[in-house]
C-alpha positions in Angstrom: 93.5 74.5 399.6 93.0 74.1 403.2 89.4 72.8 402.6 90.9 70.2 400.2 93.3 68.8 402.6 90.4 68.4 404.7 88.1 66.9 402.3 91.2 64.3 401.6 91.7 63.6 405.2 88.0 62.9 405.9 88.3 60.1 402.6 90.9 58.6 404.2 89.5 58.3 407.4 86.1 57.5 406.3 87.8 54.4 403.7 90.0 53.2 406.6 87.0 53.1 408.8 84.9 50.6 406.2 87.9 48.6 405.5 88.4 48.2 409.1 84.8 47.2 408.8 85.1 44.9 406.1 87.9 43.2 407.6 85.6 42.6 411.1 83.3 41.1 408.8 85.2 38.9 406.7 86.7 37.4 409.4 83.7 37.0 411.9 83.2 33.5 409.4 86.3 32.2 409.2 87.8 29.9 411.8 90.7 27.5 412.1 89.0 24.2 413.0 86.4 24.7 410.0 89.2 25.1 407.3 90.9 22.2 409.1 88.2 20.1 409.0 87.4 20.7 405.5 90.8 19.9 403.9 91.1 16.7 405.9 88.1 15.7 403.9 88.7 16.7 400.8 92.4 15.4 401.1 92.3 12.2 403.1 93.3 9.2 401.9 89.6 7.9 401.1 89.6 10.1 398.4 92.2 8.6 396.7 93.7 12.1 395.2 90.6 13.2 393.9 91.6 12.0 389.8 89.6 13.4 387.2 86.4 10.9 386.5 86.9 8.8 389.7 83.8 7.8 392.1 86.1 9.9 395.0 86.2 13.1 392.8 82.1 12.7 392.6 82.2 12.0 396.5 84.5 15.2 396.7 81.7 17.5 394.3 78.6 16.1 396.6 80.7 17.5 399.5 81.1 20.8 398.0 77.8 20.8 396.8 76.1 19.9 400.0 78.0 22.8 401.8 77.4 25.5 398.9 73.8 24.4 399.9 74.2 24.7 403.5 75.4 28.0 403.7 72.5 29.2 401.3 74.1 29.2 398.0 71.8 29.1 395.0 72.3 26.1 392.9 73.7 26.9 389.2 73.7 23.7 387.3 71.9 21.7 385.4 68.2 20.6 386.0 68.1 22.6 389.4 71.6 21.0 390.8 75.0 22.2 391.7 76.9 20.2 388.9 77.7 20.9 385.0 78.4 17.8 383.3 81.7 17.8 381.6 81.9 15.3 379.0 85.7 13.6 378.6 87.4 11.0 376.7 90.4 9.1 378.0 92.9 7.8 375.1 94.4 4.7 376.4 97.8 4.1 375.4 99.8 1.7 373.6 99.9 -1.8 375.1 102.7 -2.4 372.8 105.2 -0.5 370.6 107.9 -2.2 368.7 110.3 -0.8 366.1 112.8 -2.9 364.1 115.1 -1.2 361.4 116.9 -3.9 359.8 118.4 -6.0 362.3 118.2 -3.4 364.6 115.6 -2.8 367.1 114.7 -0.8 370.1 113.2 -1.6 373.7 112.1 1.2 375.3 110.1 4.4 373.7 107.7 7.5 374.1 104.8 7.7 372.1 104.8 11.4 371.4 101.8 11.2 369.2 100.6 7.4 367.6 97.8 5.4 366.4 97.4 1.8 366.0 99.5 0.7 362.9 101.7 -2.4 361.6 103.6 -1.0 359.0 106.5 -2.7 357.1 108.1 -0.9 354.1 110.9 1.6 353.4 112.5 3.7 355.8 115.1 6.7 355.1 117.6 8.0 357.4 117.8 11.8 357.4 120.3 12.7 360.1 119.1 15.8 362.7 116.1 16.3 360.3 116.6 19.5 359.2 114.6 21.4 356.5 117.5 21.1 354.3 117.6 16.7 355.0 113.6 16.8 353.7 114.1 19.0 350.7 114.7 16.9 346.9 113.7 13.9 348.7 110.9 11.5 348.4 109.2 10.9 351.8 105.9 10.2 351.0 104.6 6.7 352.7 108.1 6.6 354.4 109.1 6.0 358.2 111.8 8.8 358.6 114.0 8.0 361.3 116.3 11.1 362.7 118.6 12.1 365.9 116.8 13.9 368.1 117.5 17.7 368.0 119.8 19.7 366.6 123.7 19.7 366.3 123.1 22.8 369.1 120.6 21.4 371.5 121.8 20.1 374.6 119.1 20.4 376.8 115.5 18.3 376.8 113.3 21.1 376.1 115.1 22.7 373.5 115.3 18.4 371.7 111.6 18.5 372.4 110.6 21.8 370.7 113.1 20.9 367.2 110.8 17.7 367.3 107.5 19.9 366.7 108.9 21.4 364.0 110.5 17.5 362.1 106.8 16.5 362.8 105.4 19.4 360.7 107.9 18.9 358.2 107.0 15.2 358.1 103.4 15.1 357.7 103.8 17.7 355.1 106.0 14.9 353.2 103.5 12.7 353.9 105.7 10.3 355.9 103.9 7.4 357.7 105.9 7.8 360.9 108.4 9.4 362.4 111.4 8.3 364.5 113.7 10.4 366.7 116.6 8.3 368.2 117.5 9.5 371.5 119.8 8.8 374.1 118.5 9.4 377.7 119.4 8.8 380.9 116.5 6.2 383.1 116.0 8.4 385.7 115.2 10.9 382.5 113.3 7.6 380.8 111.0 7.1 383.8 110.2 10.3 384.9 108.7 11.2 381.1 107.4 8.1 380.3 104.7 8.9 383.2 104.0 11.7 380.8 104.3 10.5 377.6 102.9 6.8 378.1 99.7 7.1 380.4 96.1 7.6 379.7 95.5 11.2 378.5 92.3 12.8 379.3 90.4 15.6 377.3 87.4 17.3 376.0 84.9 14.7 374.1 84.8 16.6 371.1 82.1 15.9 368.8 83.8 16.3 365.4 85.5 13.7 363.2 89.3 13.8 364.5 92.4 13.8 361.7 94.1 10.5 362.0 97.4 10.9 364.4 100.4 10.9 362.7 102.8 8.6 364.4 106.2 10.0 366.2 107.9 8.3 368.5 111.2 9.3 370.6 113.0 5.5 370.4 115.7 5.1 373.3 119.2 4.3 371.5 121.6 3.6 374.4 125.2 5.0 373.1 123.4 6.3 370.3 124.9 3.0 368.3 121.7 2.8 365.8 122.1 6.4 364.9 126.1 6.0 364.5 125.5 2.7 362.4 122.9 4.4 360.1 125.5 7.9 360.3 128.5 5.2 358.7 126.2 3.9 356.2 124.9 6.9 355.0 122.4 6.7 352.1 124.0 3.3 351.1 122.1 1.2 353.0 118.0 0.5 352.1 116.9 0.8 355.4 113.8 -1.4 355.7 111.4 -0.7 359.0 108.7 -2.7 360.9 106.5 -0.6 363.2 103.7 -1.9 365.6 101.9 0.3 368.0 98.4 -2.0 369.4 96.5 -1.6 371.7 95.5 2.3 371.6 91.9 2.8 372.2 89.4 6.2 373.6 86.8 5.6 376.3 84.1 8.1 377.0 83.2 9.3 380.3 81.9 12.4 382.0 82.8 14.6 385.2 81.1 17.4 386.7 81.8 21.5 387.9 80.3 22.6 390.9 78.6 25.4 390.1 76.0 28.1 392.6 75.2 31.6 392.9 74.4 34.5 395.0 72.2 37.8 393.7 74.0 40.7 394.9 72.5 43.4 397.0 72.8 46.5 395.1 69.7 47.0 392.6 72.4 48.3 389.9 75.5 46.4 390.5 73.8 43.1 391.2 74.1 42.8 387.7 77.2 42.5 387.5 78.6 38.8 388.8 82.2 37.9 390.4 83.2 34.5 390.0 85.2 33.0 392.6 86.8 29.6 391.2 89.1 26.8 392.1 89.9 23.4 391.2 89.1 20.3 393.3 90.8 17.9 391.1 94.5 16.2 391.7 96.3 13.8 390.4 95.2 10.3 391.9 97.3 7.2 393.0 100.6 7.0 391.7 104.2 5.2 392.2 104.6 4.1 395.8 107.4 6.0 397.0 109.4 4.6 400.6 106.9 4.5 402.5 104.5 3.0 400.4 102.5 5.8 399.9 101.1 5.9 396.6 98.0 8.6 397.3 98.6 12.1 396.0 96.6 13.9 398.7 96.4 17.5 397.0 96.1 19.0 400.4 98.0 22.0 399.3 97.0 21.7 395.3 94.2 22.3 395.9 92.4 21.4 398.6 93.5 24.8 399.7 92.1 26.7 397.2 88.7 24.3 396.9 88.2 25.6 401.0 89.2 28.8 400.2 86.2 29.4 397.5 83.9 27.5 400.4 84.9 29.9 402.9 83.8 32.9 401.1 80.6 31.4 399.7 80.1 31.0 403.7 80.7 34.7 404.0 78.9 36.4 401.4 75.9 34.2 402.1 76.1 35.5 405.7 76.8 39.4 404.8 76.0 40.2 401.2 77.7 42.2 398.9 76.4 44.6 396.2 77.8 43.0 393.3 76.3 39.1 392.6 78.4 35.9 393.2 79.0 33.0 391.0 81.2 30.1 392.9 82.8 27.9 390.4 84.8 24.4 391.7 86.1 22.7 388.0 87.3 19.4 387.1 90.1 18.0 385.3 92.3 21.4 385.6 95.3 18.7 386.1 94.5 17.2 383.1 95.1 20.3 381.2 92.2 23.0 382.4 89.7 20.9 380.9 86.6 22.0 383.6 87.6 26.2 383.0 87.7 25.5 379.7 84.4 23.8 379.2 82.8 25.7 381.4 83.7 28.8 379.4 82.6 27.4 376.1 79.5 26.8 377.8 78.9 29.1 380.7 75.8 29.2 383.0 75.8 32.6 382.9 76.7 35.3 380.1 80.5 35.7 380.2 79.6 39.8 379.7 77.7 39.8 383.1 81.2 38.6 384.9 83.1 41.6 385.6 86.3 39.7 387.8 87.4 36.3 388.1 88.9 35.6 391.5 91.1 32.2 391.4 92.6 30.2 394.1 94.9 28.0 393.0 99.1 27.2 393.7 101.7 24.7 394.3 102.2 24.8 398.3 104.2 27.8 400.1 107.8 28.7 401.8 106.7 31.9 403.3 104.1 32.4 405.5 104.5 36.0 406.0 103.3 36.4 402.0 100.7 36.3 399.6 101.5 35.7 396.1 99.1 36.8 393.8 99.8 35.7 389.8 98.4 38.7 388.0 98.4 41.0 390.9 99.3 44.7 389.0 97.4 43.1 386.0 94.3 44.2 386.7 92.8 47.6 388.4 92.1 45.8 392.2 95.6 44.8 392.9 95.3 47.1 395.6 92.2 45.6 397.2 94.3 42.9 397.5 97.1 44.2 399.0 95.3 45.7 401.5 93.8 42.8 402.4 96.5 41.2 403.4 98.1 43.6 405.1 95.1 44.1 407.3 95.9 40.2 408.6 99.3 40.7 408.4 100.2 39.5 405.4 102.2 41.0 402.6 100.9 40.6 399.4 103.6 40.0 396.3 103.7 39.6 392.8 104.2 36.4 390.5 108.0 35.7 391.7 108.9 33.5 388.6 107.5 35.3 385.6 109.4 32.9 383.6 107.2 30.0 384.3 104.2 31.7 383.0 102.2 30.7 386.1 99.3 33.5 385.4 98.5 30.9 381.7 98.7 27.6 383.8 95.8 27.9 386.1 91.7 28.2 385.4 92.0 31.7 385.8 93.7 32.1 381.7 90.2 30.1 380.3 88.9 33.4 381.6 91.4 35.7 380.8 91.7 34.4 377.0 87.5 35.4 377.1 88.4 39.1 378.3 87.6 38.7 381.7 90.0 40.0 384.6 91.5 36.8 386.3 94.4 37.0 388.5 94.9 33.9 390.7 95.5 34.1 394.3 97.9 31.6 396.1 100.1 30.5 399.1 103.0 32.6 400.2 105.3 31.6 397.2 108.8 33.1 396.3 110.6 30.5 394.5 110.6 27.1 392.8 113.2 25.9 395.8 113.4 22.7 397.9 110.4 23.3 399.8 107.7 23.6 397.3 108.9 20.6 395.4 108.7 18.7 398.8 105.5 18.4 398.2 104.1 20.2 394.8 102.6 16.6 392.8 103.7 14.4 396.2 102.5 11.6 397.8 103.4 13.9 400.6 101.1 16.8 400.3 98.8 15.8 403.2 96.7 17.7 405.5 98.7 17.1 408.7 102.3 18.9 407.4 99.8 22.3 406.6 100.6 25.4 409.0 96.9 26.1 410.0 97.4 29.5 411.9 98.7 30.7 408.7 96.1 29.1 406.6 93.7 30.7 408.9 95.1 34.3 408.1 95.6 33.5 404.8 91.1 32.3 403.9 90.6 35.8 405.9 92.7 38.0 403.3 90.9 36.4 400.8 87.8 36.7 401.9 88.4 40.7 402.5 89.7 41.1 398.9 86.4 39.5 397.8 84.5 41.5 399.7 86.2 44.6 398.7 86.3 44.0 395.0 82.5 43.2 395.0 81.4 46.5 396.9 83.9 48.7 395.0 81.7 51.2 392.9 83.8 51.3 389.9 84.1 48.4 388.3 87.1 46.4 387.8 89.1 46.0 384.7 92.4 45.1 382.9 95.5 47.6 383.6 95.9 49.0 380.7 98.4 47.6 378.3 97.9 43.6 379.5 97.8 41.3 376.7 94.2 40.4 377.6 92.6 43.9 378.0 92.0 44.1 374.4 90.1 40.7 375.0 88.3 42.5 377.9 87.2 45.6 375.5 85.7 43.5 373.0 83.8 40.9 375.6 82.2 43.8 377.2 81.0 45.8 373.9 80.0 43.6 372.3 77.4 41.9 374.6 76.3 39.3 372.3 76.2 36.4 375.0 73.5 34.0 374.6 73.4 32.0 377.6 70.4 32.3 380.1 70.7 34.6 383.1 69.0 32.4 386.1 66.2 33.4 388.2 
């Protein structure tokens, strides 16, 4: 017994002593005026807030690429380079959109979903849409014009999500459109008509698409169409005009910054952790009092884009037994579209990567924190942890599990694959005042960024890198996470086809 207490002792001592170690290390790379220096780049107003496809985003990837290179990372790409092509298509919206019912008409919409089309014909009023106002009726080739929502919902989201299922319903009837009347407020109008009514970027896909079905939300101030066509009931032949023009798809590419490091163990150098971030934001938008229209993205996520740099620098300098794979993506806010490419077409088997270490978040409102989405989800958490503490930081969990943060980031491409992917952010304990300051603001520039926490913030994750990809055992889902099933099959199954580079 006494021996064991001994033994136990000696294992303590002898761990604290290498992460005391690791923690010299880690930090010997790491300095204040470099991560300064970097996000003023990469957020300055010269790169226009870095939007997906833009000549500043490609100015943003040669910078990356040029210090990935510098600090003696192995390119990963395509033809010898740093960069995977990512090939996109915009849809262009609507120049116009016009509905008239009768002698009624509207001024103001959101194209949900549409298509070029001028339809005139027969239109049928079906109050809230419900199941039972489609059944015994014939839809087919019809506009069908409802309220919007249900005699319950109050709130937007709740009016948005009964409109998913009155689309289903009406392209099963094979309606030609759909119209909800809605009454909203402008501030309400404006704020998801940036949303609904811009360009939308995706994927190019190579197959033949379905033609969209048509649903529009049509502002009705005072709801006084929907109470006219409510008094008339099924009296009145309704007959409709619709014109949506102007709708059209361009076709452009982007590119992931992609490079690698061989580990230096001859066994677990097989075995690769990806480190990942996105250096994409959200471009030039409405001027705001100032006349500030650049979204900077200092802290989302210039951050997170220095942050993977930093420990590129690091394990470049000091290798680490397991092998390295530095990921930057485009497009994540356009909806993940670099992860997800990337993942459908990796560089790399997706068997071969044991961890996926994201850095990604929204800005912070507590410097003496960590907050790591996914931190108990996976077997490491406490790499992490300590980590932080040994910069004197404490290390918390996903505050707001309601948002489903851990699913809105690059990190779930990789977690829907099987592989472990928490994502590591700023010091974040709620959705308050000061992360919507700047979270998607013209004001999310590099000077209002508290450095000396920054600084201790790149070191903690540079140590939990470092950590993870010496740790013998090799890390996994907790078990029990919705993704570890994921994880059991990816790593059994080993039927990857991609080519391991040299």
């Amino acid at each position: 017994m006494k021996h064991n207490l001994i033994f136990a002792i000696l294992v303590g001592f002898s761990l604290s002593i290498y992460a005391q170690s690791e923690a010299e290390v880690a930090k010997s790379t790491i300095f204040k005026n470099d991560i300064e220096s970097h996000i003023y780049f990469l957020a300055s107003d010269e790169l226009k807030g870095r939007q997906t496809g833009s000549g500043e985003l490609d100015i943003a990837a040669a910078y990356i690429a040029n210090m990935l290179r510098k600090f003696g990372v192995k390119p990963a790409g395509e033809n010898g380079s740093f960069y995977q092509n990512v090939p996109l298509e915009k849809i262009i919206p609507a120049k116009n959109i016009s509905v008239k019912i009768n002698d009624m008409s509207g001024d103001k919409f959101w194209a949900l979903y549409a298509r070029n089309i001028d339809f005139k014909g027969e239109a049928i009023y079906l109050g809230y849409g419900t199941k039972e106002d489609f059944e015994g009726k014939d839809l087919k080739g019809k506009v069908l014009i409802v309220k919007v929502g249900t005699s319950e919902t109050k709130d937007q989201r709740s009016k948005f999500m009964a409109g998913r299922a009155k689309r289903a319903l009406a392209k099963e009837a094979g309606a030609e459109a759909l119209i909800e009347l809605a009454e909203v407020e402008q501030e309400m109008y404006e704020r998801y008509s940036h949303y609904f009514n811009e360009a939308k970027t995706g994927l190019k896909s190579n197959e033949e698409k379905e033609e969209q079905f048509v649903h529009l939300y049509m502002i009705d101030k005072g709801m006084a169409i929907a109470s006219k066509l409510e008094a008339s009931g099924a009296s009145e032949k309704l007959q409709v005009e619709v014109k949506v023009e102007g709708i059209k798809t361009e076709f452009f590419s982007s590119r992931n910054v992609v490079g690698y490091l061989e580990g230096s163990d001859p066994e677990l150098k097989d075995e690769f952790v990806i480190y990942s971030a996105h250096y994409d934001h959200v471009g030039i938008g409405k001027p705001n009092a100032e006349n500030d229209s650049i979204y900077n993205g200092a802290r989302d996520n210039a951050v997170g884009t220095v942050t993977v740099l930093s420990v590129a620098e690091n394990l470049a300098k000091y290798p680490v037994k397991r092998s390295s794979l530095f990921i930057l993506f485009t497009g994540e806010e356009k909806g993940l579209l670099g992860s997800k490419y990337y993942t459908e077409n990796p560089v790399m088997p997706l068997d071969k990567m044991v961890y996926c270490f994201n850095s990604d978040g929204a800005g912070y409102n507590d410097t003496s924190k960590i907050t790591i989405f996914g931190l108990h989800r996976t077997t490491v958490g406490q790499h992490m942890i300590d980590a932080g503490s040994a910069f004197g930081l404490t290390v918390i969990d996903d505050p707001a599990p309601e948002q489903n943060l851990f699913d809105r980031s690059d990190n779930v491409n990789f977690a829907a694959k099987g592989i472990p992917a928490p994502t590591f952010s700023l010091g974040f304990t709620a959705f308050d005042e000061e992360i919507n300051k700047y979270y998607h603001q013209v004001t999310d520039n590099p000077e209002t960024l508290d450095y000396d926490y920054l600084e201790k913030f790149f070191k903690s994750y540079v140590l939990a890198s470092r950590l993870i990809a010496n740790d013998p055992k090799t890390p996994f889902w907790t078990e029990g996470d919705k993704y570890y099933e994921a994880g059991v099959k990816l790593y059994s199954s080993k039927k990857e086809e991609a080519p391991v580079l040299d």
